[in-house]
TORTI-608115 format. One record per residue (C-alpha): residue number from 0; x, y, z. Coordinates in Angstrom, 3 decimals. Last residue first. Layout:
BEGIN
(r NUM; (X; Y; Z))
...
***
This chain:
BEGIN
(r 359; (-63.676; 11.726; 10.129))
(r 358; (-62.442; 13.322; 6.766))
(r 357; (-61.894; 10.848; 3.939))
(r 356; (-59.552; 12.685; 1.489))
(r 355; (-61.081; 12.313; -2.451))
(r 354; (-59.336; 10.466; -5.072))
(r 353; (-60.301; 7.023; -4.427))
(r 352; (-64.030; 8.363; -4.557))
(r 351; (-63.969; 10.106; -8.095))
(r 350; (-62.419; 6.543; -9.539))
(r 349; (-64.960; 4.586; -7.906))
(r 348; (-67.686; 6.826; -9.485))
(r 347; (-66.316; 6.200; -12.983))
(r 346; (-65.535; 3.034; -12.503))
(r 345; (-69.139; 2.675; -11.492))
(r 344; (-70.173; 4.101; -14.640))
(r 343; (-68.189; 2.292; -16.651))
(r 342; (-68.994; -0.943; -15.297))
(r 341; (-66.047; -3.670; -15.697))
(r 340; (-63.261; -3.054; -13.255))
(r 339; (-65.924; -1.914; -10.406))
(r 338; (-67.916; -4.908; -11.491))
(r 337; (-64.851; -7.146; -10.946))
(r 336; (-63.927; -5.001; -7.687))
(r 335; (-67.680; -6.427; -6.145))
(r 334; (-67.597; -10.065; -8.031))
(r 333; (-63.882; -10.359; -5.954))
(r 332; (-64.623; -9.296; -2.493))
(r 331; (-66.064; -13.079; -1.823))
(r 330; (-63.536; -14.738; -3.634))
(r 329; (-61.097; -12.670; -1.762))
(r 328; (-62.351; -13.129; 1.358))
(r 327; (-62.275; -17.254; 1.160))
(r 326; (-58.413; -16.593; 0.034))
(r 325; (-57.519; -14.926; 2.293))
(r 324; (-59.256; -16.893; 5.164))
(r 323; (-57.408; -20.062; 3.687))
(r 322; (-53.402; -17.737; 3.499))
(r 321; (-54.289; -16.959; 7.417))
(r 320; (-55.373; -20.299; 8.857))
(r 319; (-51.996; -21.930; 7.625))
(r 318; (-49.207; -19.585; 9.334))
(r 317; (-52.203; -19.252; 12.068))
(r 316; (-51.272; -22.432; 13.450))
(r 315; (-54.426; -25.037; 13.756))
(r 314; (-53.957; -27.829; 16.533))
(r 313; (-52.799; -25.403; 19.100))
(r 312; (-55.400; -26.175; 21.293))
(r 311; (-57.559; -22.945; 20.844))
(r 310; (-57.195; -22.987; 17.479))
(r 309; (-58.577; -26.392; 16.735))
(r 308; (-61.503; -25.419; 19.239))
(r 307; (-61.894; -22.751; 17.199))
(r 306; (-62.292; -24.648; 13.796))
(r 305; (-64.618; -27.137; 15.634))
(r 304; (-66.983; -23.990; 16.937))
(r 303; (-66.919; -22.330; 12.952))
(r 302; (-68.709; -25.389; 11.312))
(r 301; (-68.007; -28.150; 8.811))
(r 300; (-64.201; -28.020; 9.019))
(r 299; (-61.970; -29.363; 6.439))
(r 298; (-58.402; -30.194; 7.225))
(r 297; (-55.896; -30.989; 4.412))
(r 296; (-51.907; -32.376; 5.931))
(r 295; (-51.295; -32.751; 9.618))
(r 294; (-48.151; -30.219; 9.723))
(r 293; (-46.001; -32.978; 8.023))
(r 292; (-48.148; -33.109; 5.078))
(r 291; (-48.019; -29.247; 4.307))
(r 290; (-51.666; -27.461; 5.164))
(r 289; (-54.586; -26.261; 3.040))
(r 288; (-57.408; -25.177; 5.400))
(r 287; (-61.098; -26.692; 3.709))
(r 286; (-64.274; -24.161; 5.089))
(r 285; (-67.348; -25.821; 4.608))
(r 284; (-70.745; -24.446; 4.157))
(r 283; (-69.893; -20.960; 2.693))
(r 282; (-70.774; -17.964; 3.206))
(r 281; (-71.958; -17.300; 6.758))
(r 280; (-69.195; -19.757; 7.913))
(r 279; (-66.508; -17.656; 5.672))
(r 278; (-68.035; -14.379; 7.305))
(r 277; (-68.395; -14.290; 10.869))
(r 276; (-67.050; -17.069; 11.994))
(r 275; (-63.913; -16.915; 9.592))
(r 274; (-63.494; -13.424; 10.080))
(r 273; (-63.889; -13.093; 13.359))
(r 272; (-61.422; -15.879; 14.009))
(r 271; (-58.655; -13.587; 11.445))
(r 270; (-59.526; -10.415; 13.696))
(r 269; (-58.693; -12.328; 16.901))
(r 268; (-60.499; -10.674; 19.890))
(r 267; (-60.159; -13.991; 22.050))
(r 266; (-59.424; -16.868; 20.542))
(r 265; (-55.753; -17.095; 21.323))
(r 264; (-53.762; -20.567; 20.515))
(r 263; (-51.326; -18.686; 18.409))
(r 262; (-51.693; -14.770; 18.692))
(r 261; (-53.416; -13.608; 15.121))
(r 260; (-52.838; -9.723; 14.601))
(r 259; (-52.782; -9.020; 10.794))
(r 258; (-49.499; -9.307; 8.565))
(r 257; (-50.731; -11.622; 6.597))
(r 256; (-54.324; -10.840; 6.402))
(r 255; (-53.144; -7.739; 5.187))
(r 254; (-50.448; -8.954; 2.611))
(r 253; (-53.412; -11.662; 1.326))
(r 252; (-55.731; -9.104; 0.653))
(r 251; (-53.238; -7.058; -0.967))
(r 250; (-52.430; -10.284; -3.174))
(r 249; (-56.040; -10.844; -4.070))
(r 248; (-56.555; -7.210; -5.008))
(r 247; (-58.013; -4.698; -2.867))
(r 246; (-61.034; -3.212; -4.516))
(r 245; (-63.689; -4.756; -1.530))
(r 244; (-61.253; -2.462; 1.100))
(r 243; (-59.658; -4.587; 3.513))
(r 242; (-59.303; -2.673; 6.940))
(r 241; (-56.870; -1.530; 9.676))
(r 240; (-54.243; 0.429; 7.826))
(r 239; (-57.629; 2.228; 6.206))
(r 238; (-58.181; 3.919; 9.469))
(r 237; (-61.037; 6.278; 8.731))
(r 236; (-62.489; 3.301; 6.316))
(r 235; (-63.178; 1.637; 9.890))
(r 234; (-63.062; -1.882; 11.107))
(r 233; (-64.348; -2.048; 14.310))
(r 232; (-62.320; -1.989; 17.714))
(r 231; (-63.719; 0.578; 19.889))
(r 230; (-67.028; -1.048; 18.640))
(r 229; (-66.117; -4.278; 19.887))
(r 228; (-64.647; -3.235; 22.883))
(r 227; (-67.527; -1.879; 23.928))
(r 226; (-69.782; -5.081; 23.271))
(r 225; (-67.145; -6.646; 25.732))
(r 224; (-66.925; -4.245; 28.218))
(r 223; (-70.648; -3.463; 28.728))
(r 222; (-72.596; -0.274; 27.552))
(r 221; (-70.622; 2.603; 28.015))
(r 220; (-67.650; 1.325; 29.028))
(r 219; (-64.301; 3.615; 29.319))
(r 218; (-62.095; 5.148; 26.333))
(r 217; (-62.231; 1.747; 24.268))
(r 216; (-59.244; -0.717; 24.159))
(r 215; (-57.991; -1.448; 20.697))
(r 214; (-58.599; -5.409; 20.351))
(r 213; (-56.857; -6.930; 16.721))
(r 212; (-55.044; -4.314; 13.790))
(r 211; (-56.743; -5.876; 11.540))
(r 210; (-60.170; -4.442; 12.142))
(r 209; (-62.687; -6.599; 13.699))
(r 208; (-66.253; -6.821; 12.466))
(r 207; (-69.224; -5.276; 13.998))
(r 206; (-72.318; -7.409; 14.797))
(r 205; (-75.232; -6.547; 14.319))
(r 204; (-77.564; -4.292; 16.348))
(r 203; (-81.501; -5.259; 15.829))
(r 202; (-83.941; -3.065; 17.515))
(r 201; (-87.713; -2.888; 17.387))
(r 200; (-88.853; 0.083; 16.762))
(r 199; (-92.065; 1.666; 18.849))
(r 198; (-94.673; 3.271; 16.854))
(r 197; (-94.922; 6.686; 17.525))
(r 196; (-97.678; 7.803; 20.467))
(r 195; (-95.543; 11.138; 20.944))
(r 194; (-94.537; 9.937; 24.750))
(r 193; (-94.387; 5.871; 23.947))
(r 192; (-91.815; 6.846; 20.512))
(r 191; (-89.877; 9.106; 22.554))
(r 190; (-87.474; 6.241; 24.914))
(r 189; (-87.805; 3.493; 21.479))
(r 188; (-86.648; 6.387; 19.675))
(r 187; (-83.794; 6.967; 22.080))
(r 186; (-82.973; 3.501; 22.211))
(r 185; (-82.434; 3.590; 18.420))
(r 184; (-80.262; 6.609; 18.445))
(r 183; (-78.131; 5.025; 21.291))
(r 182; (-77.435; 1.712; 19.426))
(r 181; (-75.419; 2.904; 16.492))
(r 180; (-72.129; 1.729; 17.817))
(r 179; (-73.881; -1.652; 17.873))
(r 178; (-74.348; -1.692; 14.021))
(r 177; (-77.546; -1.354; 12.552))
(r 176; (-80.960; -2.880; 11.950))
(r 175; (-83.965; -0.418; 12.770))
(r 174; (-87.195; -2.740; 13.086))
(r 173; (-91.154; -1.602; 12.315))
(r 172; (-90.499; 0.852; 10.389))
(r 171; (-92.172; 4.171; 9.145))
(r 170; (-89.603; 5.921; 7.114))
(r 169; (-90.342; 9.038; 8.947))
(r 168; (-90.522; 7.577; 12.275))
(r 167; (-87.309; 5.337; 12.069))
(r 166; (-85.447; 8.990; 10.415))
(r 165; (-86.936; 11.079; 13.247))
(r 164; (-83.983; 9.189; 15.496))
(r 163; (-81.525; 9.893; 12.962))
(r 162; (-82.401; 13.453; 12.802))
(r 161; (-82.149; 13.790; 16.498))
(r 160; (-79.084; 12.235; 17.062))
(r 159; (-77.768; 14.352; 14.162))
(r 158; (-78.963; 18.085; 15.298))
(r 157; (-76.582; 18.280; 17.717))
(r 156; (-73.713; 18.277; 15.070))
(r 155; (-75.371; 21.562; 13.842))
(r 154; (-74.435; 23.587; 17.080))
(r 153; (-70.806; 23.199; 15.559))
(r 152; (-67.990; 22.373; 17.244))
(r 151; (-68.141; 19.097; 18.737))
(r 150; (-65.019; 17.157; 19.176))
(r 149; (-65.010; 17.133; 23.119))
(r 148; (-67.791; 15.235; 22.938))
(r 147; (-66.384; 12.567; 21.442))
(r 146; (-67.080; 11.567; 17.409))
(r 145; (-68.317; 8.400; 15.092))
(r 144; (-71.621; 9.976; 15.056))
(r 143; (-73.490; 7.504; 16.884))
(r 142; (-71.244; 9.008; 19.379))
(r 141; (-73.316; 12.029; 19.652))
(r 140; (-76.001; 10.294; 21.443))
(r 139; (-74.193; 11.080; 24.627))
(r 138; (-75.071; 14.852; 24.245))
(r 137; (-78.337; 14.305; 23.006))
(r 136; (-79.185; 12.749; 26.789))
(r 135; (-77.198; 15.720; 28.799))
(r 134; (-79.398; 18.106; 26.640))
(r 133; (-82.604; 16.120; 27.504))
(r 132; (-85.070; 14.854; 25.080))
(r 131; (-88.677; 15.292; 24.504))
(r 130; (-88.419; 18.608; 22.690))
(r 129; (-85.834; 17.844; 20.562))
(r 128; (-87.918; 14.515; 19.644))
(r 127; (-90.625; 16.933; 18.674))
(r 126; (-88.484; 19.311; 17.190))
(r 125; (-87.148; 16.557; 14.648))
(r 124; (-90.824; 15.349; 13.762))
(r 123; (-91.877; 18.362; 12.606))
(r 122; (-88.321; 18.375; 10.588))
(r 121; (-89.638; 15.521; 8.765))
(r 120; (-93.502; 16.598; 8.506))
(r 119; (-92.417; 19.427; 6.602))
(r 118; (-90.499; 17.623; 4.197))
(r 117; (-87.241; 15.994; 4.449))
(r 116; (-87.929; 12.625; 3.334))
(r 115; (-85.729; 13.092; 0.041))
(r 114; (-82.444; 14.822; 1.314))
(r 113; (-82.354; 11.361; 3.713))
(r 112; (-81.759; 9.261; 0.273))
(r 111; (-83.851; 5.765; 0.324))
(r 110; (-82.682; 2.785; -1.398))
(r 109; (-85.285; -0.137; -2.083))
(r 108; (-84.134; -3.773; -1.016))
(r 107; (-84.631; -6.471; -3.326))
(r 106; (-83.456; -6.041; -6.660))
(r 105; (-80.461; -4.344; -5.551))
(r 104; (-78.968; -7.152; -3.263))
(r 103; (-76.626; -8.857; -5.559))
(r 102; (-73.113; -7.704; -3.810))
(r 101; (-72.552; -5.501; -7.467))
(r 100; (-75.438; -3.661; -6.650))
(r 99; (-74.707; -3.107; -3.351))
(r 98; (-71.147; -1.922; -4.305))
(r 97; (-72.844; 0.464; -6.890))
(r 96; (-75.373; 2.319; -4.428))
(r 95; (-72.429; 2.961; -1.982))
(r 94; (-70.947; 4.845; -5.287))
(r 93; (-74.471; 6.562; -6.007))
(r 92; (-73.541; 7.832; -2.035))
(r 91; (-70.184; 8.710; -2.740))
(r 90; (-71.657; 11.186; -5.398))
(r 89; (-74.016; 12.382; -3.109))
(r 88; (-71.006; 13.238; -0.443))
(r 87; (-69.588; 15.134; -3.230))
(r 86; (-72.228; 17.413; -3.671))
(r 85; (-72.501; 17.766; 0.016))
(r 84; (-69.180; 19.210; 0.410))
(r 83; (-68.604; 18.917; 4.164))
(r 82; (-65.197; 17.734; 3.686))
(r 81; (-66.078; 14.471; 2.633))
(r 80; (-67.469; 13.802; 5.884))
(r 79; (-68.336; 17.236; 7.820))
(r 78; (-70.853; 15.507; 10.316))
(r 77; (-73.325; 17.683; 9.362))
(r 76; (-72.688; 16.691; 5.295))
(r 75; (-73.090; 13.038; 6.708))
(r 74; (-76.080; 13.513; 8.485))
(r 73; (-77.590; 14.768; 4.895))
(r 72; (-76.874; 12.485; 2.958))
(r 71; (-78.088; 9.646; 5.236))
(r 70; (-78.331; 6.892; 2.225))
(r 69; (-80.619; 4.694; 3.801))
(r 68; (-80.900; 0.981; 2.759))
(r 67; (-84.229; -0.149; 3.220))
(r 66; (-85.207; -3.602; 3.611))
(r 65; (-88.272; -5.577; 3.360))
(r 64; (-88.431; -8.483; 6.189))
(r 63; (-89.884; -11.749; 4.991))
(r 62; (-87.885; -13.915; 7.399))
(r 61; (-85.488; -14.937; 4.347))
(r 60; (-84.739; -11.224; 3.788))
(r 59; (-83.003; -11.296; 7.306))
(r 58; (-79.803; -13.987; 5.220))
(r 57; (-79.501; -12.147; 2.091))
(r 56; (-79.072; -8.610; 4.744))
(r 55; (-76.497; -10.020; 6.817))
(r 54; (-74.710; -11.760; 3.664))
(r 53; (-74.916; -7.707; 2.106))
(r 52; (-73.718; -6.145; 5.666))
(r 51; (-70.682; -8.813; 5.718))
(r 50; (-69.296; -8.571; 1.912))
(r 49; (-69.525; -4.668; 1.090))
(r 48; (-69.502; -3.301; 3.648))
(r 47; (-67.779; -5.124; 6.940))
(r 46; (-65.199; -5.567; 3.828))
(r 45; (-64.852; -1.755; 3.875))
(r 44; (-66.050; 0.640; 0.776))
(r 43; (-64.467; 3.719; 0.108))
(r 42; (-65.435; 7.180; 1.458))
(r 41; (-68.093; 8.893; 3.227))
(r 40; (-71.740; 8.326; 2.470))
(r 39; (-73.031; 8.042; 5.736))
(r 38; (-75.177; 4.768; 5.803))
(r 37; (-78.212; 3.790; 7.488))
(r 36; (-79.778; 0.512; 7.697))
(r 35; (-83.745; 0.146; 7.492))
(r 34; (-86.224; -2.756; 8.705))
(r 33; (-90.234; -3.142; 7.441))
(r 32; (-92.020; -5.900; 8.660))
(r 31; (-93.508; -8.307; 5.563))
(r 30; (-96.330; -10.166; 6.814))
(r 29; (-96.954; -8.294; 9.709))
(r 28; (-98.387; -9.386; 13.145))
(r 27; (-97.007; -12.844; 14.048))
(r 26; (-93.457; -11.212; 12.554))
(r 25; (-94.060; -7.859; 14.680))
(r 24; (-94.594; -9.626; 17.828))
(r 23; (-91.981; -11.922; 17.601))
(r 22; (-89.566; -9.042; 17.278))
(r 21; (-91.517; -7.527; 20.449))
(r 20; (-90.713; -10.670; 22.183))
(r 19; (-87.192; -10.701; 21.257))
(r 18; (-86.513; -7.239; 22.627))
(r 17; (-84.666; -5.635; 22.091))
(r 16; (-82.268; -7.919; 19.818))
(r 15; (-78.665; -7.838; 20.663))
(r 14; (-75.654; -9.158; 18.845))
(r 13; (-78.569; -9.711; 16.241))
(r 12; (-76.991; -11.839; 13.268))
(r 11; (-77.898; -15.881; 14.138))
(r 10; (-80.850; -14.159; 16.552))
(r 9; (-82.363; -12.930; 13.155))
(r 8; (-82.735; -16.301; 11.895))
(r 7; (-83.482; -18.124; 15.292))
(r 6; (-86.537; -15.306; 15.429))
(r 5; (-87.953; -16.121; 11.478))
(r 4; (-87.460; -20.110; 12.730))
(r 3; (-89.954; -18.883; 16.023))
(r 2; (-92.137; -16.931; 13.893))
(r 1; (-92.662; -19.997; 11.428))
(r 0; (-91.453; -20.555; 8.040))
***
């Protein structure tokens, strides 16, 4: 495979990639870059979890990138998830471990905890960025954190942009691979990395699937309106009425798909459409709809742009898109909540989750 198919690859996932020519860069350069995710360990597992990250991740590996999947321990007991109870929050984090093992992906990514890079040269690395950024700039890094400004209460919470941004130094990569809402700690490394002679990240943001719920309009635009309203509108664990969970059953898969927003004809911000592009496409190579005879009887469709364009002209009601994507998810969902069902441990550790409050 050459650079430019390794580049097409990623471009397939990246909502934005800055910039392309430094991603070409690294894969002319290095025979296996190095990329992380981070995760706060923080409650049950989402679809955007457990089925889209994992197909993300299957799909990057092809390029020859080496992933590490970071269990941010740490930024999680600052941000007061689980209560602040760090013991707890480790416990969700063997849990996150679980999921990925039941998605397949264990035996080739390598899982890092944050509690475990923390040495010297960590927190070194922490004042240095400190040092190099402005208070007004930390302060709007503190979304990465899920929160507003106004929500800040502790001196501590300042300490997360900056401990995410030492996190690409410490681990040493060469791309950062995260959600859009996660964007501002990576431009701030690629901002320090030139002034402490750091190497400079690429960055990947993926896409960030839809809750159920369809558009919710963000708080003003910080980036553009479109990639804004995308992370306003994400499927979050903190708002479970909005998300599929990977240990819903089939039939509460199908009640949420159900009842989720899907305006006849309308392709924009659809949660079912993101779905089914962003997912079922990714997943499998054909996507067959089951209709009645009279309605135009069994439709297959090879790719996600002819399934739209259905959509879009009415030819395709969501009464018989909706029961197909539930269906497609639930196959997908169902090896994680079998291994969940099956694995004593991760029962175990599924059952200590479900019982805990998620704090945001």
């Amino acid at each position: 495979m050459d650079t430019e198919q390794k580049v097409e690859i990623v471009k397939k996932f990246g909502e934005e990639i800055i910039t392309a020519d430094e991603l070409r860069e690294v894969f002319e350069t290095t025979k296996n870059p190095v990329a992380y995710d981070g995760f706060e360990p923080s409650g049950l597992a989402t679809m955007p979890f457990g089925v889209f990250r994992p197909l993300v991740f299957k799909e990057l590996m092809k390029t020859g990138i080496k992933f590490i999947f970071f269990l941010a321990d740490w930024h999680a007991w600052i941000n007061n998830k689980m209560g602040g109870d760090i013991e707890k929050i480790r416990n969700v984090g063997e849990y996150f471990i679980e999921v990925w093992r039941a998605a397949g992906i264990e035996k080739n990514a390598q899982f890092v905890w944050a509690s475990d890079i923390m040495d010297q040269e960590y927190w070194k690395k922490v004042v240095l960025i400190a040092k190099n950024t402005s208070v007004k700039r930390a302060t709007r890094a503190l979304t990465i954190m899920g929160r507003k400004e106004g929500e800040m209460i502790e001196v501590a919470q300042y300490f997360y942009p900056m401990m995410q941004t030492a996190d690409i130094f410490q681990l040493d990569v060469d791309i950062t691979q995260l959600g859009l809402d996660q964007r501002r700690a990576n431009i701030l490394a690629r901002e320090v990395a030139p002034q402490l002679g750091w190497k400079k990240p690429v960055v990947i943001s993926h896409h960030m699937l839809m809750g159920l719920q369809g558009v919710k309009e963000p708080e003003g635009f910080d980036i553009e309106k479109k990639k804004d309203i995308q992370i306003a509108s994400k499927m979050s664990k903190s708002r479970p009425q909005t998300a599929i969970f990977v240990h819903d059953s089939k039939e509460e898969i199908g009640k949420k798909i159900g009842k989720a927003f899907c305006e006849q004809k309308n392709i924009e911000n659809n949660p079912i459409l993101d779905y089914t592009k962003h997912i079922i496409f990714r997943a499998f190579d054909s996507f067959t709809i089951q209709r009645e005879q009279k309605f135009g009887g069994e439709v297959t469709f090879e790719n996600y742009e002819d399934l739209e364009l259905a959509f879009w002209k009415g030819k395709l009601h969501p009464q018989d898109l909706k029961p197909a994507v539930a269906e497609k998810l639930d196959e997908l969902v169902a090896p994680i909540r079998t291994h969940f069902e099956t694995n004593k441990r991760a029962k175990e550790l599924y059952e200590f989750v479900k019982k805990q409050d998620v704090t945001r």
